[in-house]
Structure formats: C-alpha cells, structure tokens
C-alpha positions in Angstrom: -38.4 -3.1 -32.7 -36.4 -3.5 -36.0 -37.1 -1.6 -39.5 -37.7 1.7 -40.2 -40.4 2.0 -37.8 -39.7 3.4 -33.9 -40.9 2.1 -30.7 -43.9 3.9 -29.1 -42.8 5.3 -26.2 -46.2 5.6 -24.9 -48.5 2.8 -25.3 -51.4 3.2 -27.4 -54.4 3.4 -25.0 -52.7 6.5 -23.9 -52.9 8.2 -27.2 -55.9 10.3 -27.0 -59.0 9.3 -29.0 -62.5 10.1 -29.4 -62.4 6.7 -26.1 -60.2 8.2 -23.9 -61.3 11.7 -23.9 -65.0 11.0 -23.3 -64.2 10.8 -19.1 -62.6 14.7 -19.4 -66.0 15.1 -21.6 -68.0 13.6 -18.8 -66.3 15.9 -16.3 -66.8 19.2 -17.7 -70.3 17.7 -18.0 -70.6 17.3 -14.5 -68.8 20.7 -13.9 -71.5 22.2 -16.0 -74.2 20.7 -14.4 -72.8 21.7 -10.7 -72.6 25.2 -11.9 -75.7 25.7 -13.6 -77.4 24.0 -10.7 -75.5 25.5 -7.6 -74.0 28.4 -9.2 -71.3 30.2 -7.0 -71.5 27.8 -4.0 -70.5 24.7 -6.3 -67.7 27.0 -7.8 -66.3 28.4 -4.3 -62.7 27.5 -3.6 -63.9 25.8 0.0 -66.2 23.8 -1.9 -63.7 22.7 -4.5 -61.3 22.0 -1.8 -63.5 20.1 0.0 -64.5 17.5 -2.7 -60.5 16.8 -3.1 -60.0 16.3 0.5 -63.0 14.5 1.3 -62.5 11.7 -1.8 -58.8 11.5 -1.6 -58.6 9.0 1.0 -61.3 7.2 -0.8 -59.7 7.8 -4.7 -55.8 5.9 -3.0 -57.2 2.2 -3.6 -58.2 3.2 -6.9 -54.7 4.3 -8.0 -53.8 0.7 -7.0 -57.1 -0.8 -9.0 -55.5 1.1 -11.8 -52.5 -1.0 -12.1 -54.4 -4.2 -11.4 -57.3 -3.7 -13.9 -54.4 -2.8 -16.4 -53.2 -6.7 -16.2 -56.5 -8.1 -16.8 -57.3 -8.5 -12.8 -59.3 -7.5 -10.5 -58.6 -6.7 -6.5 -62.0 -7.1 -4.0 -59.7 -7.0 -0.8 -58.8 -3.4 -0.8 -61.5 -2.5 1.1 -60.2 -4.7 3.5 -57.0 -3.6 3.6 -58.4 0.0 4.5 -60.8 -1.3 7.6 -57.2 -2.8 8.6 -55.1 -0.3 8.1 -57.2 2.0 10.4 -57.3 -0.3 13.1 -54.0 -1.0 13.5 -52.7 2.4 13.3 -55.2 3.7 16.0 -54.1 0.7 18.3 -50.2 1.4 17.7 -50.4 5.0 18.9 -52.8 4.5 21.8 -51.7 0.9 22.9 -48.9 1.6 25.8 -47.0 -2.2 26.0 -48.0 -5.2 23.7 -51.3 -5.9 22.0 -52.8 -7.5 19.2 -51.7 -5.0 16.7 -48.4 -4.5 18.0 -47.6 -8.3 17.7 -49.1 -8.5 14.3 -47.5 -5.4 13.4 -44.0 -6.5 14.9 -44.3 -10.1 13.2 -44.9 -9.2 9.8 -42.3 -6.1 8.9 -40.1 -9.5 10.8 -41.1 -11.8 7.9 -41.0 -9.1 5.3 -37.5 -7.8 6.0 -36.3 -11.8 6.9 -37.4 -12.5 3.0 -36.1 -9.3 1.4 -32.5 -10.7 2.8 -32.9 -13.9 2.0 -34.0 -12.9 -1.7 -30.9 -10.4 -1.7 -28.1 -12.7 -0.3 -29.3 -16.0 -2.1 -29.4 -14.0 -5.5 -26.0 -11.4 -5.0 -24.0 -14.0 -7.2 -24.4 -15.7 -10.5 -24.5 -19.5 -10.0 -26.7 -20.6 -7.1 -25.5 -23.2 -4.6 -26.9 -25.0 -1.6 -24.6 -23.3 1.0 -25.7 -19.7 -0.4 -29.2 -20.8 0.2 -28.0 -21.6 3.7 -26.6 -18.5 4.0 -29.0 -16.2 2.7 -31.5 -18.4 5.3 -29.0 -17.2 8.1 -29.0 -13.7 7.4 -33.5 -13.9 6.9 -33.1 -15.2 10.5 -30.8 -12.9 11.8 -32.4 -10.2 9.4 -35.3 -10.8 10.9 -34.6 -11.2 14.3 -33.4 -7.5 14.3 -36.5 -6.3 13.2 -38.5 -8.0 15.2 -36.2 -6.4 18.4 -35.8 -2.9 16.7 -40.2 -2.5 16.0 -40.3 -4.0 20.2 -38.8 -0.3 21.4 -41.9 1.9 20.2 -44.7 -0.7 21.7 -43.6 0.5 25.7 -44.6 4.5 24.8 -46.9 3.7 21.3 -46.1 4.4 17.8 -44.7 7.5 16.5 -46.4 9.4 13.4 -43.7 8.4 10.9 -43.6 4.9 12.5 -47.6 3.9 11.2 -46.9 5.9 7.9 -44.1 2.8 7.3 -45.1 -0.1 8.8 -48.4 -0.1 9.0 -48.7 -0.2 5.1 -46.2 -2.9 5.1 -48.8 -5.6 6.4 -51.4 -4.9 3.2 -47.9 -5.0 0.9 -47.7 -8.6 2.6 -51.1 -9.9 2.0 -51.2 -8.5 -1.5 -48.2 -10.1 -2.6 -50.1 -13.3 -1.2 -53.1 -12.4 -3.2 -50.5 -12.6 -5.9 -48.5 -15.3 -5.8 -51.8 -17.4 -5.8 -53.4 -15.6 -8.8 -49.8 -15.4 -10.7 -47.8 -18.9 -9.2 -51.2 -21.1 -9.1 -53.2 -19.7 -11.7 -56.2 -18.9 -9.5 -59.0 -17.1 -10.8 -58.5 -12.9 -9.2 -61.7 -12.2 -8.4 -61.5 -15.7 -6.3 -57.9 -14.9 -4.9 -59.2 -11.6 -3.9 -62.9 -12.4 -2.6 -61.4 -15.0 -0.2 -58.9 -12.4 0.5 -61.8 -9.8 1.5 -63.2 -12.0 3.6 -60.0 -13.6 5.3 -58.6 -9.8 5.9 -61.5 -8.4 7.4 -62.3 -11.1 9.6 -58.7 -10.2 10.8 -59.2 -6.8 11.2 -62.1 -7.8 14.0 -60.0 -10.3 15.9 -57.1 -7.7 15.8 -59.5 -5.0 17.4 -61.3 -7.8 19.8 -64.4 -7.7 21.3 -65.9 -8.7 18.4 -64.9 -5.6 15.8 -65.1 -2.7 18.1 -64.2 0.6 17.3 -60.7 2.6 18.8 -60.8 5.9 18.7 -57.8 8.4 19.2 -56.9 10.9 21.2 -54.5 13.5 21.1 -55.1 15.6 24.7 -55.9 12.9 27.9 -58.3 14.1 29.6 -56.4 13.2 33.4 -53.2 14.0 32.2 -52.4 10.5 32.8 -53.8 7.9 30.0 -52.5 7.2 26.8 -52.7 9.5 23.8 -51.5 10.0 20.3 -48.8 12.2 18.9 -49.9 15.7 17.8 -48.1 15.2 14.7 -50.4 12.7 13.4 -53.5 15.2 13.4 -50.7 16.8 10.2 -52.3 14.0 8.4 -55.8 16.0 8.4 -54.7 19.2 8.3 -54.1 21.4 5.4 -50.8 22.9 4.1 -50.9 27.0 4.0 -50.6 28.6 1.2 -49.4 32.5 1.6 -51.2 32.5 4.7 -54.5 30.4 4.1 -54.9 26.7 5.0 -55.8 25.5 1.4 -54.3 22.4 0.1 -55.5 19.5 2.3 -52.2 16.8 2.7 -54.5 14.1 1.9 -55.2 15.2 -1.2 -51.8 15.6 -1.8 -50.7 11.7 -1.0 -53.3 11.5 -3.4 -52.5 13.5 -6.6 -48.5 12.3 -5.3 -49.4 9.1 -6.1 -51.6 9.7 -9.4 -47.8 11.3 -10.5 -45.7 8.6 -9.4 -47.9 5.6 -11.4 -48.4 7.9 -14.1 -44.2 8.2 -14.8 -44.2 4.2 -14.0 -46.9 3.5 -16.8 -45.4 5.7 -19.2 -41.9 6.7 -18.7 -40.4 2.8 -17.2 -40.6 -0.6 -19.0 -42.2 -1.9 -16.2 -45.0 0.6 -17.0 -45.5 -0.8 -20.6 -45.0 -4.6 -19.3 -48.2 -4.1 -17.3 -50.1 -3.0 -20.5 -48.5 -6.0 -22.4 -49.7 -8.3 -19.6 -53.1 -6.9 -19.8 -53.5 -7.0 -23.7 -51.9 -10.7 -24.2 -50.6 -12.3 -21.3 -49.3 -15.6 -23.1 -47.6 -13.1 -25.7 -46.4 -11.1 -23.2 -44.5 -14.0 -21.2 -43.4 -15.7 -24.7 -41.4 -12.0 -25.1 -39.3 -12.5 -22.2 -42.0 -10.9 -19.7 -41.5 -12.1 -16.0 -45.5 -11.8 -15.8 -45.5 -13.7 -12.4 -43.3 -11.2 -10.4 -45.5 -8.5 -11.8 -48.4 -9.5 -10.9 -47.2 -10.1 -7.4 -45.9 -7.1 -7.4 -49.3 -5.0 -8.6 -51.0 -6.8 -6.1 -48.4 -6.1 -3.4 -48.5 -2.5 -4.0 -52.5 -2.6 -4.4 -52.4 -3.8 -0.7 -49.7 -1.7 -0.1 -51.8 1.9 -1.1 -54.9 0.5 0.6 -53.5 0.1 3.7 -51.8 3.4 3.5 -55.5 4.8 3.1 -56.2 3.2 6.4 -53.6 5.1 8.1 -55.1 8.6 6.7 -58.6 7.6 7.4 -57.7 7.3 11.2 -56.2 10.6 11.0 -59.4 12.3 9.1 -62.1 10.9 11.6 -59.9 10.1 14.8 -60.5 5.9 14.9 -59.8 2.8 13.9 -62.8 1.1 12.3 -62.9 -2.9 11.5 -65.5 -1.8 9.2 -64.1 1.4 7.7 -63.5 0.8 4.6 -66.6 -1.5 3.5 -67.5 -1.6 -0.2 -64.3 1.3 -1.1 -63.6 -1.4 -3.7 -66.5 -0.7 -5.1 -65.9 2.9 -5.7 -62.5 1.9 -6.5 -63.4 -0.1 -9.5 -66.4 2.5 -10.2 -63.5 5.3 -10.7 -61.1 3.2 -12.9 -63.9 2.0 -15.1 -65.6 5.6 -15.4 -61.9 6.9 -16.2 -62.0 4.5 -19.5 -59.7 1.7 -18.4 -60.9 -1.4 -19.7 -61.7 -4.3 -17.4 -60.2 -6.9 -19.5 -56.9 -5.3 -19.3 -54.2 -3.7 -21.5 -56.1 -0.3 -21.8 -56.6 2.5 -20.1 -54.4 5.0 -17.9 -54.3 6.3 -14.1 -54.9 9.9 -15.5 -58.4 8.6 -16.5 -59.2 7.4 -13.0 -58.3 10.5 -11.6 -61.3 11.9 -13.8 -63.2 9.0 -12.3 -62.6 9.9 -9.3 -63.4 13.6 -9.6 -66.2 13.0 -11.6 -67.9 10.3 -8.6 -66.9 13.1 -6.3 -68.4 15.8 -7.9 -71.4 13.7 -9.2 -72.2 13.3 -5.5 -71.2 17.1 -4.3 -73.6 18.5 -6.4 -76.4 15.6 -5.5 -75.7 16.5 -1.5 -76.4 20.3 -2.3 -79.1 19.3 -3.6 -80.5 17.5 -1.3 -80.7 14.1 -3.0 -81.7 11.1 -1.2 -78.7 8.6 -0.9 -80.8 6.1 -2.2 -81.4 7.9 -5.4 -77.5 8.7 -5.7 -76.4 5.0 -5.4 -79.2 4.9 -8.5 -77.6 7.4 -10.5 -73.9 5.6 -10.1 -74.6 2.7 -10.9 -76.1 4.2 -14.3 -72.8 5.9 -15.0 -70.6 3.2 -14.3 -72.9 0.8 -17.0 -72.9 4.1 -19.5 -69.3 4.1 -19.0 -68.8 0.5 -20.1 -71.2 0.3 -22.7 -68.8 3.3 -24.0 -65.7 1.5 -23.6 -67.2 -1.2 -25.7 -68.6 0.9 -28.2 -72.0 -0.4 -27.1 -73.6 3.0 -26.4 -72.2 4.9 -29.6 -73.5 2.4 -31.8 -77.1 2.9 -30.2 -76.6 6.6 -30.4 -76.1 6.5 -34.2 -79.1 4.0 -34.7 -81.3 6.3 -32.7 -80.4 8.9 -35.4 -80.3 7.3 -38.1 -84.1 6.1 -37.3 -85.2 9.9 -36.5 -83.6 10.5 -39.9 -85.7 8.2 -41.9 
C-alpha cells in the first residue's frame, strides 16, 4: 500500500470482534453446560482426552474446508476421500503381491511425480521453447517410470507404516487438484465439481475394495503364523504419546492441532494466506491485482483432498479396517465445524482458529448429550439448530432479532 497508512499484516476477519468471538463464547457455553450437567466426570482428564482423540480424525477435513470456504467454495468430496483413504491403506499393508489398491496406488504417485518434472523442467528457464517441452515430457516419462518401479518393491511384502502415511494421501491430492482445475480452469459451479466428485470417488472406493464395497480389516498378529499382517508400527497411529509416564496425548489429536498450526501460520504469516482471503472477498478484484486465483484454487482443493485422505489413513489405524463407507456424511460435520467457528460461507472471512472451536464445540456438544443419554435422533436435532444459529449470527440475522425481542418487552 502507498501513503501514510501500513499494510495489515493480518487480515481483517481475524481481528477480534464482537463476530468472531461469539464461537469461544459458544464454547465456554457448552463447557458450562457439561459441567453443570455432568460435573467431575465431564471435567476428568480421560474424558477431556477422549473427546480430542475421538473428533480428531473427524475435525482433519475440516481444516481443509477451512481453506476452501475461505475462497468462496465449497468441497462435498471429502468424505469421499476419507472412505478411500481407509481402504487403500488397509489393502496396501495386508495385500502380499498386486491388487487393486496397489495398482491404483502405484499409478497415480506415477502420474503425480511424471507432472511435477514435467512442470519443473519445462519451467527451469525463462523463455519457453518446443524442444524444452520435449524435454521436460522426457524426463515426466522417465520421472515417472521410476516411480512406478521404485512403489513395485513394497507390493511383494505389503506397505510399510511410513509408506501409507505418503502415498496414500497423494491419491486424494490428485483428485482434488482435478476438483480444481474444473472449478478454477472451467468455471464450474463447486458444489457441482465436488458433488460429482463425491459420487465418482466413492463409487471408486467400492470397485477398489471389490465385491461390491466390502470391508478389510487389519491385523497386526496372524493367527497361523503364516498369513499376512500389518506392521506393528502402524497401531502408533492409535496410540497415545506418554507424558512423564502416563499415556495422555493421543497422536491423532496431535496431526490434528499440527495441522490447525500449520494453516493458521499460512493464513496469517504468508501471502499466500492473505491471497486466499482476497480470493474469497472479491475474486475478479483479486485476479485484476495480479492474483494467480486459478493455481490457488487448485491448490486448496489439492490439499483439501490431500488432508482427507490422510484422515483415511488414521481412521484405519483407530478401528483396524478399511471401510468403502467410512467416511459418509464427514463433509457434513466438516462444513458444520467451519460454519459454527464463524467463517463465512461466501468466502473472504473467517479463520481456521474458529473451526477448531467448531470442532470442539460439535465434540463436546455431543460428549455431554452421550453422558446423558440422549437419543441420537434428538442430537442430529440439536446440530442442526446450532449450525442455523450460527449462520443467522454470521449474518447478523439473529442479533437483530435479539434486540427487537427487547426492545418489544421494553415498550
């Protein structure tokens, strides 16, 4: 900016305001209300740590939503990308030789490695030429050839821990950047992009498990000695880290909060960070500025994918199985946390430190129903009203009702 005034250097929707602190409000609310209710139980460490652990796996596609929502988009797929996730993971450490997963698996971190070479090579220099196209195409080939060979050596004796944790989160960074491309390259509506998306990934998520979607659970002991089982380093994944001698921190909550960190420092601390808000609040300003809004997008929707997949792998750890089904309607819950945490749906507002209130306020909110002894009916009831009283706040809706409802007790 020029003249005497300075740049921001944190956007304005993260400057607190009577908006943005109304989620902490809501969550001392429910904190309240869990104490008052359940008293000591509620308030018990185990209890604590338990609603973390439990509603990590679940909060990791809303840290992607976050980013998404923030550009004015929306991602339905991420679900999908969960139900995936899991099945491939628990088919790369049980499968002993080739299968579906291990071919899928193989052939895309193949495709995705082949195009980051090609997109290196063809763009090292400064003026762009037919032969370094040709080039660069030699070294995707090549590039991706030795992929391909170097993934083949784990599929004889199945997957290693580490080897899921990378490339099994590679395949939803591949269909979210396709997710992309069509919403930012052909100007396809997101919810449409990412509803056929949905659809497409889990019905790919069934054929990759065969017979008709069926469930692959995992094993870490055979029983004869003999048959396939996982690595015991995988049940880490589920376990929790100790803490002078007590188990306490559960390491899915930490991917979780990890990630909370990492987009919070991108959002406020990078200009990428404050690119996604100017994309959300005007995107035909924001590209008129200089904004490359299309690479971006893809790449919000890549790393939606991306964390949902990665949510796959640790819900195979936590229940032991890859599930074509596992991870029906999280984008619901997803979108539930980011909206209760104040970000606005139609972009440019709103920050990832709110949908980690979201998400502890959902958990909580259904913590305190389960002790007690709420019908799940009735708690579906109850979220829905909260995520509609948490829109009607963003949009001022509900305040403005509030201070008519006085103002008519005061007459």
């Amino acid at each position: 900016m020029t003249g005497n005034k300075q740049e921001h250097r944190y956007p304005k929707s993260l400057i607190p305001g009577k908006r943005s602190i109304a989620p902490f409000l809501g969550l001392l609310a429910i904190l309240t209300a869990g104490t008052v209710l359940n008293g000591g139980m509620f308030l018990s460490p185990y209890n604590q740590l338990n609603v973390l652990g439990r509603n990590a796996i679940i909060a990791l596609p809303a840290v992607g939503m976050t980013l998404v929502i923030l550009t004015g988009g929306i991602d339905l797929s991420v679900g999908s990308f969960v139900s995936l996730g899991s099945v491939l993971t628990a088919m790369l450490l049980m499968g002993r030789g080739w299968n579906r997963a291990s071919i899928f698996m193989t052939a895309v971190a193949a495709l995705i490695g082949g195009a980051a070479l090609f997109s290196v090579v063809r763009n090292a220099g400064r003026r762009k030429s037919k032969r370094r196209t040709g080039s660069a195409a030699g070294a995707a080939v090549l590039g991706a050839a030795g992929l391909f060979l170097l993934l083949s050596l784990p599929v004889a004796n199945g997957f290693s821990a580490a080897a899921v944790l990378i490339c099994v989160p590679l395949a939803g960074l591949a269909m979210g950047a396709l997710s992309g491309f069509f919403i930012a390259k052909r100007k396809i509506q997101p919810f449409v992009v990412t509803l056929a998306m949905m659809s497409a990934v889990l019905g790919l998520s069934k054929t990759v498990a065969g017979s008709g979607g069926r469930i692959h659970p995992v094993y870490y002991e055979s029983a004869d000695g003999l048959s396939a089982a996982a690595p015991a380093a995988f049940a880490w994944l589920n376990s929790r880290i100790s803490v002078f001698g007590t188990d306490i921190v559960p390491v899915t909550a930490l991917f979780f909060l990890l990630a909370v960190l990492a987009v919070h420092l991108l959002l406020t601390r990078y200009r990428f960070g404050r690119y996604i808000y100017a994309i959300g609040g005007n995107e035909e300003a924001a590209r008129l500025s200089g904004v490359a809004v299309g690479r971006i997008k893809i790449t919000v929707y890549a790393f939606s994918g991306w964390i949902s997949a990665l949510a796959g792998v640790l819900y195979c750890s936590a229940y032991a199985q890859g599930k074509p089904d596992a991870g029906a309607t999280w984008e619901l819950d997803a979108i539930a946390a980011v909206v209760i945490g104040g970000t606005s749906l139609s972009g440019g507002k709103g920050s990832v430190r709110g949908t980690l209130v979201g998400v502890l306020i959902l958990g909580y909110l259904g913590n305190i129903l389960n002790l007690q002894e709420v019908p799940g009916e009735v708690q579906d009831i109850l979220k829905g009203v909260i995520i509609l009283a948490a829109v009607l706040l963003q949009q001022g809706g509900l305040l403005r009702f509030l201070r008519n409802r006085r103002r008519e007790k005061g007459e």
